[in-house]
C-alpha positions in Angstrom: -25.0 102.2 -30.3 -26.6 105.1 -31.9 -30.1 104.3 -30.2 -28.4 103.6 -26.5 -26.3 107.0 -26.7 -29.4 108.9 -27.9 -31.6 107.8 -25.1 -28.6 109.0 -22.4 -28.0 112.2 -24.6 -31.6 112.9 -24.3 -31.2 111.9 -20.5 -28.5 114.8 -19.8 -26.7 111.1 -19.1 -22.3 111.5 -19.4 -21.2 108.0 -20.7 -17.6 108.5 -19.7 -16.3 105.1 -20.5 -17.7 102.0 -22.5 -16.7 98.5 -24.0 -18.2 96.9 -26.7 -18.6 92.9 -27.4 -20.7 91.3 -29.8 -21.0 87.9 -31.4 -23.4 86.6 -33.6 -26.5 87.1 -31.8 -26.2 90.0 -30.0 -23.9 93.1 -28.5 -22.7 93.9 -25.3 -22.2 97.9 -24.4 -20.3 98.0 -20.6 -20.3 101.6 -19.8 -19.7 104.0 -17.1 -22.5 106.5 -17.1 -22.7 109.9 -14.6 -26.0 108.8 -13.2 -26.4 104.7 -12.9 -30.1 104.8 -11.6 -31.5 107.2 -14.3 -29.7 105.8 -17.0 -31.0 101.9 -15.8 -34.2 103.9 -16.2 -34.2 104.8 -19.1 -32.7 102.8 -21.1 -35.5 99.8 -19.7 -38.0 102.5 -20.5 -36.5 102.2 -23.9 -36.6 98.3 -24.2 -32.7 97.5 -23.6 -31.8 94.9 -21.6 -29.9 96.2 -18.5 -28.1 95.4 -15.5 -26.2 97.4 -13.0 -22.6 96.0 -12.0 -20.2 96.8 -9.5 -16.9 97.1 -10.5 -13.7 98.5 -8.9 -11.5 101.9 -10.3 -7.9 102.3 -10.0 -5.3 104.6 -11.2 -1.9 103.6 -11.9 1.1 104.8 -13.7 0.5 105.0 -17.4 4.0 103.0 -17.6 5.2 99.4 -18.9 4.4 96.8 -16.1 2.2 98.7 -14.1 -0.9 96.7 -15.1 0.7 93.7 -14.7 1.9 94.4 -11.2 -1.4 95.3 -9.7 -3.0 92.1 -11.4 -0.3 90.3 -10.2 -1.4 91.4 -6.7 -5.0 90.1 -7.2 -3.9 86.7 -8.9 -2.0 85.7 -6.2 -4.5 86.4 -3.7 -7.0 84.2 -5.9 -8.9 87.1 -7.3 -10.1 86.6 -11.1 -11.2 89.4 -13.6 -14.4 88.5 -15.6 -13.5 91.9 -17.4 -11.8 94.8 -18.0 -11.0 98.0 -19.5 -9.0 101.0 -19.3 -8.0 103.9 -21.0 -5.2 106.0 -20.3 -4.9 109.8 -19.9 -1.1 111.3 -20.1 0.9 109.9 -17.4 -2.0 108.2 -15.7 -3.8 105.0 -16.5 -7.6 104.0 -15.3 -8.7 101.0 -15.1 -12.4 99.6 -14.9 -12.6 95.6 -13.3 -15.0 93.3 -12.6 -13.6 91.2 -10.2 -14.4 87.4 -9.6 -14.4 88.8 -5.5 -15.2 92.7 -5.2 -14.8 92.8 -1.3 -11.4 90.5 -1.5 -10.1 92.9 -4.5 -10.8 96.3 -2.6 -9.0 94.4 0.5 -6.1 93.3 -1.7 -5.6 97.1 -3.7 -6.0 98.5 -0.8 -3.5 96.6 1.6 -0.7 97.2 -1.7 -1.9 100.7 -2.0 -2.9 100.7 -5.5 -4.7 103.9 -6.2 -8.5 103.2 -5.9 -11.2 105.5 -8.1 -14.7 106.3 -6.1 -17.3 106.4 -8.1 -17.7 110.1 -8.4 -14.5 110.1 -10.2 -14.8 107.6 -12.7 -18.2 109.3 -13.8 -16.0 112.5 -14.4 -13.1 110.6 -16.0 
């Protein structure tokens, strides 16, 4: 951790959300960064193994059951999470997902009008 966040820091690079697994061979940082393409960049430069991912944002009510509603939306409609995290902020809850379909999840939240999150915003979250 302390090597990836000094080669962003050093980048000017805002990591505005992460996740952390691990097992016993290795670790897995999932992060949110303010600029994807330099910090890919650099942190290959450095000798990290790195991918870029698209995931999907949305903002819900930071309130029992709201989670499970939206989910509930994309189950039904046959659309898996491969991961997830979130973090919540007063009254309002973001949530970072990988979807198993990223075009059929942005159709679903959308058509149930779950608040989506460009881009733009999740790297200023």
């Amino acid at each position: 951790m302390t090597e990836v966040t000094e080669v962003l820091a050093k980048e000017d690079i805002n990591l505005s959300a992460l996740c952390i697994a691990e097992n016993a061979d290795f670790g897995i940082l999932r992060g949110i960064v303010s600029d994807p393409d330099r910090a890919y960049k650099a942190l290959k430069d450095n000798h990290f193994a790195v991918n870029v991912t698209d995931v999907v944002g949305i903002s819900c009510p930071n309130v029992p059951g709201a989670l499970a509603t939206v989910l509930g939306y994309l189950s039904a409609e046959g659309v898996f999470i491969e991961y997830m995290y979130s973090f919540a902020n007063n009254n309002v809850a973001n949530v970072v997902i990988r979807p198993s379909n990223l075009d059929k999840c942005i159709e679903v939240l959308k058509e149930k009008k779950v608040d989506l999150l460009a881009a733009s915003d999740l790297y200023k979250l």
